[in-house]
N, C-alpha and C positions, 0 to 999 in steps of 0.2 A: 544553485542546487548543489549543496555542499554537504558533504555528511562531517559528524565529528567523532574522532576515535571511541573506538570502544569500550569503558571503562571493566574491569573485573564486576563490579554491581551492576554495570548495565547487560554484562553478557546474561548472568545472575537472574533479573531480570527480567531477560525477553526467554529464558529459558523456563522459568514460572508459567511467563504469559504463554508460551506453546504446549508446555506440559513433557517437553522434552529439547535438549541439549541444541541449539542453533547451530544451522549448518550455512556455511561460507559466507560468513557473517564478515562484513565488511565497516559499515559505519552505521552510526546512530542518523538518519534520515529526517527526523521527527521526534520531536516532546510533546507528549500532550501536556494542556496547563498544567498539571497536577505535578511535574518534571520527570514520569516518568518515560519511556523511549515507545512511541505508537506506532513508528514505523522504523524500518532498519533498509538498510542497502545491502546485500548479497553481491557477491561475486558471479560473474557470469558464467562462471562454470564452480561445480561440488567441488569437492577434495578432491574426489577421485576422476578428475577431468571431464566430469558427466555435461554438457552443456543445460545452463540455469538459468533459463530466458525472464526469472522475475528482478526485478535489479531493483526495487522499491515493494517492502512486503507488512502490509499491514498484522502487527503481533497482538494489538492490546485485547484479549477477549470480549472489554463488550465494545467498541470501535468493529471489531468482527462480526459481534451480532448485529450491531445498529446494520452492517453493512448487508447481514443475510437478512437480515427485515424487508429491506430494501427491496433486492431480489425477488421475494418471496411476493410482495405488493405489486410486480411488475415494472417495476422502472426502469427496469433495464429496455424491454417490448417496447414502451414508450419511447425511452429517447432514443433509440435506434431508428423506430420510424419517423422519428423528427430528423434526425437526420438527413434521410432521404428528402426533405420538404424542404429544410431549413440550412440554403448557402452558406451563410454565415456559421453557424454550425457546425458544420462540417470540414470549413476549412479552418476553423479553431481546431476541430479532433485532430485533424489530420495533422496541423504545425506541433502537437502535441504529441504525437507520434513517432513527428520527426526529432522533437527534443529529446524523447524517451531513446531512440534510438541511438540519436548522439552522444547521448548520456552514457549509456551500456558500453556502445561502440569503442568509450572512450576508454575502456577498462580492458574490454577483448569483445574480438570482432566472431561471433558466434557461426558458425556454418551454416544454419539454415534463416539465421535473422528474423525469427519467431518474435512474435508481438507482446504486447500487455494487452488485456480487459479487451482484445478485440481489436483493437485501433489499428489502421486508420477506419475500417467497414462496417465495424459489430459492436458491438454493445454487450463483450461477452462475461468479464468481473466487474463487478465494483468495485473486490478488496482491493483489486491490483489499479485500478481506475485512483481511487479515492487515496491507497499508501502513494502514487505518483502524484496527484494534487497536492499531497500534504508536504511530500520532500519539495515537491517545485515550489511552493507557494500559489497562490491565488492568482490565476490569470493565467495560465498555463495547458489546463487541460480544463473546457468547461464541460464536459460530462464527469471528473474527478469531481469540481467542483461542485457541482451539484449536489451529486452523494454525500459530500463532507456538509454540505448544508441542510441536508434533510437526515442525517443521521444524528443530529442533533449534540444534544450535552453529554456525549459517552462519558467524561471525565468528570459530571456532575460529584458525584458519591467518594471518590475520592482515590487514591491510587489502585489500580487491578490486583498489583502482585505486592503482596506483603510479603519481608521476610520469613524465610519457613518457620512452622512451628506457628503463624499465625495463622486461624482460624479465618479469616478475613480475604485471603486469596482465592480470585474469582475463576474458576478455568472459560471455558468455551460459554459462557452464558447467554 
């Protein structure tokens, strides 16, 4: 789970994909196929010392939408209460939590040790659920997993953020 520097076209970029300038922008997290940056790593705390408990943040707008789709259909409801049923399950979420933690931990040790998407208990994002599946790789978080599996070809159509002045740049879709 390695990020890779941030190029001047990748800050560029994920600045497109948000619609405005990235904040504690740490490392490239994630390429989707198309090469451009779908997920980033953030620093655990803003500039201004603010504590930033997201350390994995899904940018690409439609990876964002596939991921409020998602939400919006329930899957979140769903696999929460699988979890409660489902041992195995849940002691995947949980090691997932604990890597996400160790992960963050490993940059700065945040004062109140606030979560991603929920974990270890809830089922509360996807984006953050699914940007941690995709920086970890496969096998990590299987409720990330999931999401990244049923969100489908976001990258079908072809890069989100064109250079400016191209018509072709996708915002929040």
């Amino acid at each position: 789970m390695s990020s890779s520097p941030v190029s001047p076209e990748d800050r560029e970029i994920v600045a497109r994909q948000l619609g405005r300038p990235p904040r504690a922008l740490a490392g490239v997290a994630h390429r989707c196929p198309c090469g451009q940056p779908d997920v980033v790593e953030t620093a655990p705390r803003l500039e201004d010392g603010t504590p930033f408990p997201t350390l994995f943040y899904l940018t690409c707008p439609r990876a964002s939408a596939a991921a409020s789709r998602l939400e919006s259909a329930g899957r979140m409801r769903e696999w929460q209460d699988e979890l409660g049923t489902d041992p195995e399950l849940a002691a995947g979420y949980q090691a997932a939590h604990d890597a996400y933690l160790a992960a963050r931990d490993a940059k700065d040790v945040l004062p109140t040790r606030a979560t991603a998407g929920g974990m270890p208990d809830r089922v509360k994002c996807l984006h953050a659920l699914a940007g941690h599946a995709l920086a970890a790789g496969p096998g990590v978080n299987p409720i990330g997993d999931r999401a990244v599996e049923e969100m489908g070809e976001w990258w079908a159509r072809g890069p989100c953020a064109l250079p400016e002045g191209d018509d072709a740049t996708e915002g929040s879709a």
